[in-house]
C-alpha positions as a Markdown table, in Angstrom:
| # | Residue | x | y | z |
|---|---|---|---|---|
| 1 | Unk | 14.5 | -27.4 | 6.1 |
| 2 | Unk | 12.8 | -25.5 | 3.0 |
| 3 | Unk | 14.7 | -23.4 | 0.7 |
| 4 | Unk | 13.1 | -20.1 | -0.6 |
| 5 | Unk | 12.6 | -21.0 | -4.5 |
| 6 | Unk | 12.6 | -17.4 | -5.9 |
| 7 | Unk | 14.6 | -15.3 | -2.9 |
| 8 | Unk | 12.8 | -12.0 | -3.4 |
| 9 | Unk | 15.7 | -8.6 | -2.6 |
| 10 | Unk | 18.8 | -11.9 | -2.7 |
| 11 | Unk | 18.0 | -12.3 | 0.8 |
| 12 | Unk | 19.0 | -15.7 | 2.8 |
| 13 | Unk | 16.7 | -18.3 | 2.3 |
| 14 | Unk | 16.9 | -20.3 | 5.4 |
| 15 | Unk | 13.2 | -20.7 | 6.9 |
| 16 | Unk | 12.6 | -20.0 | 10.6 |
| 17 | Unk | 10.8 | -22.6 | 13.4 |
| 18 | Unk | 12.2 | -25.9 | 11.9 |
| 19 | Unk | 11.8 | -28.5 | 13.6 |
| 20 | Unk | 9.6 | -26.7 | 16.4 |
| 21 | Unk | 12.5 | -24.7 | 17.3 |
| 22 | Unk | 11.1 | -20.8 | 18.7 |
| 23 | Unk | 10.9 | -18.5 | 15.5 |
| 24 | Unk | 11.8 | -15.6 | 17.7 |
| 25 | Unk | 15.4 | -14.6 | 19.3 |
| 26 | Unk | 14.5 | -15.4 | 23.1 |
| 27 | Unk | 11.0 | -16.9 | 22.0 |
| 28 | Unk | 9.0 | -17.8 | 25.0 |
| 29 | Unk | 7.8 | -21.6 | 24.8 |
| 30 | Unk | 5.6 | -22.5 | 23.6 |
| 31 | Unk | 6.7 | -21.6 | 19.6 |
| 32 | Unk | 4.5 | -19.5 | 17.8 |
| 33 | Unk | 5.6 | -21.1 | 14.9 |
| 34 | Unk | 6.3 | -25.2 | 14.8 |
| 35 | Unk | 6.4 | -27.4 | 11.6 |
| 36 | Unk | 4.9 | -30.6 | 10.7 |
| 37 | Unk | 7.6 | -33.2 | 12.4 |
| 38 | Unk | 6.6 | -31.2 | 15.9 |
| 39 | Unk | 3.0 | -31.5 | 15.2 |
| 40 | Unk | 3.5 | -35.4 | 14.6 |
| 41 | Unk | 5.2 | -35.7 | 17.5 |
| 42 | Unk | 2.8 | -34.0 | 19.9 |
| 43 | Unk | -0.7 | -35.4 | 18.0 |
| 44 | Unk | -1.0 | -37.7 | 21.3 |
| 45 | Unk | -0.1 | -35.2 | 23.8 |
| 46 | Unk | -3.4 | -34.0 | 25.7 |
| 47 | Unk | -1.9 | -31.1 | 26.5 |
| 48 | Unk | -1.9 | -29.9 | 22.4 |
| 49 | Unk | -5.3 | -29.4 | 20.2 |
| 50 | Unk | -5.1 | -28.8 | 16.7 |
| 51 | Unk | -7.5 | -26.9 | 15.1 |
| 52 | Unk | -8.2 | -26.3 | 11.3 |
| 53 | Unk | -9.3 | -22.7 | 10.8 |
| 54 | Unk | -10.7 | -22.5 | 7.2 |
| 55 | Unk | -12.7 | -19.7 | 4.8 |
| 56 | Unk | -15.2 | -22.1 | 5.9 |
| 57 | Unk | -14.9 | -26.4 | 7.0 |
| 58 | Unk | -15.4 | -28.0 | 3.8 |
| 59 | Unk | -11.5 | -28.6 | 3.7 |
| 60 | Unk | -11.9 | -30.0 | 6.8 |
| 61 | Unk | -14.4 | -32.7 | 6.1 |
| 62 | Unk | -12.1 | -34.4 | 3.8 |
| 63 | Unk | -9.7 | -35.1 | 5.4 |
| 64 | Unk | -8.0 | -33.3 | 8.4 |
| 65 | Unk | -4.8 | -33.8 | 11.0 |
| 66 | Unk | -5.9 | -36.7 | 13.2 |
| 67 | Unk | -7.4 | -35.1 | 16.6 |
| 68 | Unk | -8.1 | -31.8 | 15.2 |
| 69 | Unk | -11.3 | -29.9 | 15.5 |
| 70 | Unk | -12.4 | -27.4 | 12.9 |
| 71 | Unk | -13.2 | -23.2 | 13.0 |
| 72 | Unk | -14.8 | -21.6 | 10.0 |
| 73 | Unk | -13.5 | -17.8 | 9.1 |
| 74 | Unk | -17.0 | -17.2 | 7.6 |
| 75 | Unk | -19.3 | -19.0 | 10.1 |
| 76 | Unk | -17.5 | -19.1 | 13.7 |
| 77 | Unk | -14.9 | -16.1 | 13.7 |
| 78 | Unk | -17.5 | -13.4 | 12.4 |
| 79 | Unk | -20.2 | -12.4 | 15.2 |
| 80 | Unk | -23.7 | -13.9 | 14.1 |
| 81 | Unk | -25.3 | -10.3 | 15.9 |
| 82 | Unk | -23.4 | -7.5 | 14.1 |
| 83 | Unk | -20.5 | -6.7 | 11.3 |
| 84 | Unk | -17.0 | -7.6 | 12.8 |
| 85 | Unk | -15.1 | -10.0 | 14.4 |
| 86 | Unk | -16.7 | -12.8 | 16.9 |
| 87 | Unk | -16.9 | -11.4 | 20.5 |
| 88 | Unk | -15.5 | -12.3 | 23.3 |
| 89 | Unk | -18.5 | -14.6 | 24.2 |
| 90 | Unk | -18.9 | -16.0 | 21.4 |
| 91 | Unk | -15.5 | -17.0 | 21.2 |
| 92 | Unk | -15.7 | -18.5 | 25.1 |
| 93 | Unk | -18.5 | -20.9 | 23.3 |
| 94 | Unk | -16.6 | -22.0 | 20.5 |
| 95 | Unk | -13.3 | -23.0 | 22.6 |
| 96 | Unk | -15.5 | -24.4 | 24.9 |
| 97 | Unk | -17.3 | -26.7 | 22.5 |
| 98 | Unk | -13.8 | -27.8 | 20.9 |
| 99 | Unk | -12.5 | -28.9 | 24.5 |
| 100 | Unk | -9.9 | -25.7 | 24.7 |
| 101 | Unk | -8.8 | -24.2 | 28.6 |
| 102 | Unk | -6.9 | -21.6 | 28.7 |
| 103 | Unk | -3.9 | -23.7 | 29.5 |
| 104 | Unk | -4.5 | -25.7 | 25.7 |
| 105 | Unk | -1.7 | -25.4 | 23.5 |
| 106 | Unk | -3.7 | -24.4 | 20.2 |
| 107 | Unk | -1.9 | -25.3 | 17.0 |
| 108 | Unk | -3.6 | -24.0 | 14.0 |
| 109 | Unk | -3.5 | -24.8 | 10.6 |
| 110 | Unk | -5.3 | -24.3 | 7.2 |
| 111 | Unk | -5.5 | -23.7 | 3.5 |
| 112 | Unk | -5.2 | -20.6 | 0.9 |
| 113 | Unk | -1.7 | -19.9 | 2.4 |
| 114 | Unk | -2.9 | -20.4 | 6.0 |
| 115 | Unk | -4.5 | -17.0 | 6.4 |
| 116 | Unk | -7.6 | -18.0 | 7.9 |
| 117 | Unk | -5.9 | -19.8 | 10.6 |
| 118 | Unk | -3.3 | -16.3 | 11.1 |
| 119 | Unk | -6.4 | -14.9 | 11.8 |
| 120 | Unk | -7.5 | -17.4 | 14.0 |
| 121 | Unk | -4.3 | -17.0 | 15.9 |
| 122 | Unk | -4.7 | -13.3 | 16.1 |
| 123 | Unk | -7.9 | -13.5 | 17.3 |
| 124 | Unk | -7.0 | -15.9 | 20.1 |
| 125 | Unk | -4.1 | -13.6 | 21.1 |
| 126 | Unk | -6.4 | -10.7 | 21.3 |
| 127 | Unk | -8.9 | -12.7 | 23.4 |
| 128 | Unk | -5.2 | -13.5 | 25.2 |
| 129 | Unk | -4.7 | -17.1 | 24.8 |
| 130 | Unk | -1.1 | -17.5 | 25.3 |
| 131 | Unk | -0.4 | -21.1 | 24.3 |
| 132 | Unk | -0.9 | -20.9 | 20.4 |
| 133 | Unk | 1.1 | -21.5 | 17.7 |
| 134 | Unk | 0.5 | -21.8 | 13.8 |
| 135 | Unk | 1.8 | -24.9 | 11.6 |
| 136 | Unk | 4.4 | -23.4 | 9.3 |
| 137 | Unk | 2.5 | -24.3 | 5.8 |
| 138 | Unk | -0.5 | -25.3 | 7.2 |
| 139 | Unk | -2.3 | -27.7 | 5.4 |
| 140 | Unk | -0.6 | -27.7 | 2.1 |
| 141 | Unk | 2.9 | -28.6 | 4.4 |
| 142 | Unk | 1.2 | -31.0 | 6.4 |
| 143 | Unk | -0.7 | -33.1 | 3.5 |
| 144 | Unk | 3.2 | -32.8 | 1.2 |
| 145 | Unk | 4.8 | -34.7 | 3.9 |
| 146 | Unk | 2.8 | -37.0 | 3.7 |
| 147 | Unk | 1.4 | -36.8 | 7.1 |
| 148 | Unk | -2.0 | -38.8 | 8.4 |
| 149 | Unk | -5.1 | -37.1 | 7.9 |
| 150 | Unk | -8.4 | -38.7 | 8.9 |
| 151 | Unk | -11.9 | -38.5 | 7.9 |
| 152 | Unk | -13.3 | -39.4 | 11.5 |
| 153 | Unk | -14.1 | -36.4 | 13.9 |
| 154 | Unk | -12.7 | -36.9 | 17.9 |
| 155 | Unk | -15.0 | -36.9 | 20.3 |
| 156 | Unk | -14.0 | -34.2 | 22.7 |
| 157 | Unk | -15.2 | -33.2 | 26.4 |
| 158 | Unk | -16.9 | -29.8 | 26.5 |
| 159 | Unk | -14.8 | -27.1 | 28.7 |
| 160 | Unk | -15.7 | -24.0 | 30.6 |
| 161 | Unk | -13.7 | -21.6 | 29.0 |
| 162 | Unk | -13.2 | -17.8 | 30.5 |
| 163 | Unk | -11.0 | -15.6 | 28.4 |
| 164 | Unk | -9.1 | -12.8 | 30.4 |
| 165 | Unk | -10.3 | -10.0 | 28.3 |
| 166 | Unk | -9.0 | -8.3 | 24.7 |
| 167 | Unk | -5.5 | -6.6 | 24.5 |
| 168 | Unk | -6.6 | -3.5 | 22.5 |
| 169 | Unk | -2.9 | -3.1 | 21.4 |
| 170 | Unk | -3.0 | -5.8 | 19.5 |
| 171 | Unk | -6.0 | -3.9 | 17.5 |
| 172 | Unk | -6.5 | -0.8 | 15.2 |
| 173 | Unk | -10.4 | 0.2 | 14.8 |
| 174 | Unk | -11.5 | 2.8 | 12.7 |
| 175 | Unk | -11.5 | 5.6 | 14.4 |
| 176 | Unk | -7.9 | 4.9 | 16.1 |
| 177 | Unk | -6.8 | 4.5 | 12.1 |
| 178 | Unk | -8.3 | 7.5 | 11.1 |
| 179 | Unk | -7.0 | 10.0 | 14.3 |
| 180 | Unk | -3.3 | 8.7 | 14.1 |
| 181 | Unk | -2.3 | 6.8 | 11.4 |
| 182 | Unk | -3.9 | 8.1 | 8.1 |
| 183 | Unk | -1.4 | 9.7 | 6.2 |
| 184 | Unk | 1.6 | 7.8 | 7.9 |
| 185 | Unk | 3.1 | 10.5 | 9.9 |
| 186 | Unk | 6.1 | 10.4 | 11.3 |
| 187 | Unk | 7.1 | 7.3 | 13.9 |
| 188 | Unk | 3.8 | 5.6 | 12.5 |
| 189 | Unk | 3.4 | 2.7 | 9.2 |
| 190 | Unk | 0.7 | 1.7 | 7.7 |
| 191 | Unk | 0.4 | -1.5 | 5.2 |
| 192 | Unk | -1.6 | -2.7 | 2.8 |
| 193 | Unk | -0.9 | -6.2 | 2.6 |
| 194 | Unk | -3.3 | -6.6 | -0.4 |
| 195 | Unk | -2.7 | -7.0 | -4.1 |
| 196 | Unk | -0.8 | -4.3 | -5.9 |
| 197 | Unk | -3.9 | -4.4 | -8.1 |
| 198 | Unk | -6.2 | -3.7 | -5.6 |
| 199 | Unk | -3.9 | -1.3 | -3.2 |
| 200 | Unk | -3.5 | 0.6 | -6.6 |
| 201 | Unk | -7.5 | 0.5 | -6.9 |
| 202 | Unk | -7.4 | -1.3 | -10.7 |
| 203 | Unk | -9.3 | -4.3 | -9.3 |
| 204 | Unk | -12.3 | -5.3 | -6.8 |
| 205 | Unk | -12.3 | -8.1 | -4.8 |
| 206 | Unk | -11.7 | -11.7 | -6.3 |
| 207 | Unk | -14.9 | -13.7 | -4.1 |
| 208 | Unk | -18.0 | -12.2 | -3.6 |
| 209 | Unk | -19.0 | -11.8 | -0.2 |
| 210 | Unk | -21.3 | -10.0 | 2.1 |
| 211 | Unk | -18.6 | -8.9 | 5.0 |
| 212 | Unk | -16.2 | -8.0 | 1.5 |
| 213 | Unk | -18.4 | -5.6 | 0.0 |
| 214 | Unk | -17.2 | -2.2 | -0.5 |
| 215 | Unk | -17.9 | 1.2 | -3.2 |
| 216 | Unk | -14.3 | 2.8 | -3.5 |
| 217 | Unk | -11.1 | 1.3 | -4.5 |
| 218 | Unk | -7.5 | 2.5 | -3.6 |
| 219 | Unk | -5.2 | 2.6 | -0.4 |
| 220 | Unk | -5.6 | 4.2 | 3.0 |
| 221 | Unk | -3.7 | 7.6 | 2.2 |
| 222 | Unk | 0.6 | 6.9 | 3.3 |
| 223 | Unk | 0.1 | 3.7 | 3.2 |
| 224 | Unk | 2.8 | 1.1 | 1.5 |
| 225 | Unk | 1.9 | -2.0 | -0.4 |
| 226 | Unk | 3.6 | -5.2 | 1.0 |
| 227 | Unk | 1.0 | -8.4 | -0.1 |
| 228 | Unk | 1.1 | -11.0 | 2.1 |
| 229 | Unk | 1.9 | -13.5 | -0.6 |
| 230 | Unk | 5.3 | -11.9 | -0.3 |
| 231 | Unk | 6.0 | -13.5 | 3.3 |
| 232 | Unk | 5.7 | -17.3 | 2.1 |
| 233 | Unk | 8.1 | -19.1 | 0.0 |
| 234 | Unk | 6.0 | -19.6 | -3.5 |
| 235 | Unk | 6.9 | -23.2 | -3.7 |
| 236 | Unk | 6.1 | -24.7 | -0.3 |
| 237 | Unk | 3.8 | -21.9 | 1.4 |
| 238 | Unk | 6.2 | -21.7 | 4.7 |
| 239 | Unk | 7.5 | -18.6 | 5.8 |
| 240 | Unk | 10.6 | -17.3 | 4.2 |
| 241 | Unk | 13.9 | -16.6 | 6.9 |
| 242 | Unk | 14.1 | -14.3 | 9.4 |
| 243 | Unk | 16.4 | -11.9 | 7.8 |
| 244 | Unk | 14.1 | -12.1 | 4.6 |
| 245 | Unk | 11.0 | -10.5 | 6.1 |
| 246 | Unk | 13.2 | -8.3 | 8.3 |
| 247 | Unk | 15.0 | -6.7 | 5.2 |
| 248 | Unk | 11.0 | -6.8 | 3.5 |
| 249 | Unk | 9.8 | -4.7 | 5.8 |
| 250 | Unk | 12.7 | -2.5 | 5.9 |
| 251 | Unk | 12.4 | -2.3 | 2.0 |
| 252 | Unk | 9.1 | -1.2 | 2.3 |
| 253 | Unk | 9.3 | 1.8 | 4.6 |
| 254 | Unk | 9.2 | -0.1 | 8.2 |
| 255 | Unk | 11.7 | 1.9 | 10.6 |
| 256 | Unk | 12.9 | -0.4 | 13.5 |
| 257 | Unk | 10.5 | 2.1 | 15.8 |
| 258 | Unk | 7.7 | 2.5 | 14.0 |
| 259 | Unk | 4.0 | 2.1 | 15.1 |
| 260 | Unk | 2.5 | 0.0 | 12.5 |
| 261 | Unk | -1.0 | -0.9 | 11.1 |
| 262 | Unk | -1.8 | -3.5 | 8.9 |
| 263 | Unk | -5.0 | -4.3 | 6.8 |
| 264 | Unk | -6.1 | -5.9 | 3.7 |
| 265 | Unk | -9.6 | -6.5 | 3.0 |
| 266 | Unk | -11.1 | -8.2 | 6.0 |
| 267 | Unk | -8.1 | -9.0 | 7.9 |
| 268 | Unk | -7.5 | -12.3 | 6.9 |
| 269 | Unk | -4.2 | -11.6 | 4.7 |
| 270 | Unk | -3.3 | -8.5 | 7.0 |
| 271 | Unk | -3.2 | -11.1 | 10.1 |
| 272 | Unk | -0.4 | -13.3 | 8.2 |
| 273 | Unk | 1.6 | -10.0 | 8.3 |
| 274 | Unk | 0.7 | -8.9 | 11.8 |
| 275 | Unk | 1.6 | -13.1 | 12.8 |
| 276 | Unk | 5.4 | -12.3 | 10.9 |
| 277 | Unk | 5.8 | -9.2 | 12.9 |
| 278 | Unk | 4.5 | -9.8 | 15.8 |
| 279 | Unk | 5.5 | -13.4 | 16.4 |
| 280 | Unk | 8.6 | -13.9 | 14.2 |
| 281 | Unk | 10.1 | -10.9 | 14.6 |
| 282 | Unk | 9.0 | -9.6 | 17.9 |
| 283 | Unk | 7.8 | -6.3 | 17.4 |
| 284 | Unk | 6.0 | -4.3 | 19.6 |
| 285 | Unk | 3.5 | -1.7 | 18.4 |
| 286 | Unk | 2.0 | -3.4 | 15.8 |
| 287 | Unk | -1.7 | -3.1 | 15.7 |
| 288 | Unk | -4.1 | -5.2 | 12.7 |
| 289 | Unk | -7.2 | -3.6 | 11.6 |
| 290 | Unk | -9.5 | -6.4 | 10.9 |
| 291 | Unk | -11.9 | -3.9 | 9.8 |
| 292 | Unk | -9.9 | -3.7 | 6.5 |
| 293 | Unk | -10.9 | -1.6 | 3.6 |
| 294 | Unk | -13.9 | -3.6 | 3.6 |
| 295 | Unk | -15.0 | -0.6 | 6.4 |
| 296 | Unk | -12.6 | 1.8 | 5.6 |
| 297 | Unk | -13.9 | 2.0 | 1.5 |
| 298 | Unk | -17.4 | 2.5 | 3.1 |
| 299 | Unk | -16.9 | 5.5 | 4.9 |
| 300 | Unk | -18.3 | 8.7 | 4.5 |
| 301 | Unk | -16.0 | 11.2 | 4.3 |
| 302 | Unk | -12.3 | 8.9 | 4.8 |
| 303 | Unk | -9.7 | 10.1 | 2.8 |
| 304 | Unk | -8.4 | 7.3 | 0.0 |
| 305 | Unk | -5.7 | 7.3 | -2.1 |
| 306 | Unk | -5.2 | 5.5 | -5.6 |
């Protein structure tokens, strides 16, 4: 068990899901949150399919956990027809290809603190997959224990896979963002879970690309800064404890009843949050838009805040 190096607030620093234990109080199985000794215990269970989610598969070519197949952010989980994220087709295909039935236990992993692969999990539970989980530390845990990695991509067996439909609870879009939750009125949160460079609107984006570009800087007007880098223990990229990123959240304006509404640029770092509320903690009501400010600092006539 990982201890939290620099425990922001002097909170406990004891980190939830270890040893594939549920991350939740009254966590339904599977875990949405299992570490690196579960993941090597189930690598030959056909029941279990871990998949590498990725800015794009590069990382995965490497090297990778023996068994898994790969998803690129920029390439598989971004429709090829429009702006946004993949459909519900699309994302049939690419399950299908990789093997997946709705019955699959999906573990996903990845790099740059696992974000990509929160999104990937997002995604899936808005498609409603229910057996997912994410590898506490993703890739960076896995490759520090010293765990096999290989080269060689499994053949798999093609599936048919039908998804049941998106939960539109689990999503904000713009329009929802802008009738309800600009502003943060009352019974309602909103958080930006970029840098306090960029919520603050001193600095653009750090890569240049196409689904990133944007003309104004700032914050969606109410909202409160929480980056996601503030979720993860520093040293070992795993999720700090429980009571941690409850007392966060609390810090930063959360009440226990509150609607919330995450974002960051395109979603990626604003699904880690929505993956420590939704599946850590258990909260209900808490809607990511994956739109981001990518959308949001591109409309005409939306309020912004610096």
């Amino acid at each position: 068990m990982h201890q939290d190096q620099t425990p922001l607030l002097g909170l406990p620093t004891r980190s939830p899901g270890a040893n594939g234990s549920p991350a939740t109080n009254g966590s339904p199985a599977p875990a949405r949150l299992v570490d690196v000794d579960w993941l090597l215990q189930h690598l030959d269970d056909p029941s279990v399919r871990p998949i590498e989610a990725g800015l794009d598969s590069s990382a995965y070519y490497e090297g990778h956990v023996p068994g898994a197949s790969a998803l690129s952010w920029l390439d598989d989980l971004h429709d090829p027809g429009w702006r946004g994220a993949v459909s519900q087709a699309r994302l049939e295909q690419l399950l299908g290809f990789r093997g997946v039935t709705p019955q699959t236990h999906v573990v996903l992993y990845g790099d740059s603190d696992n974000m990509f692969a929160a999104y990937a999990e997002w995604l899936l539970r808005y498609y409603g997959h229910g057996p997912v989980s994410l590898l506490d530390g993703g890739r960076k845990a896995w490759l520090d224990a010293g765990a096999p990695v290989t080269a060689d991509v499994a053949p798999v067996t093609p599936s048919t896979y039908v998804s049941p439909g998106p939960n539109e609870s689990l999503r904000a879009t713009r329009d929802l963002l802008l009738e309800r939750y600009v502003g943060a009125p009352a019974g309602t949160a909103v958080l930006d879970c970029r840098a306090a460079s960029e919520y603050h609107g001193r600095a653009g984006s750090a890569v240049d690309l196409p689904v990133m570009f944007h003309r104004l800087s700032g914050h969606v007007p109410g909202a409160r800064n929480l980056p996601s880098s503030e979720l993860l223990d520093p040293q070992t990229g795993r999720f700090r404890s429980l009571e941690y990123l409850r007392r966060a959240l609390a810090a930063h304006g959360v009440g226990p009843d509150d609607e919330v509404v995450l974002y960051c640029d395109v979603g990626e770092r604003s699904a880690l949050a929505w993956f420590v509320m939704s599946e850590l903690l258990g909260r209900r009501g808490v809607r990511h838009y994956d739109g981001g400010w990518a959308e949001y600092g591109s409309l005409v006539g939306a309020p912004v805040t610096r």
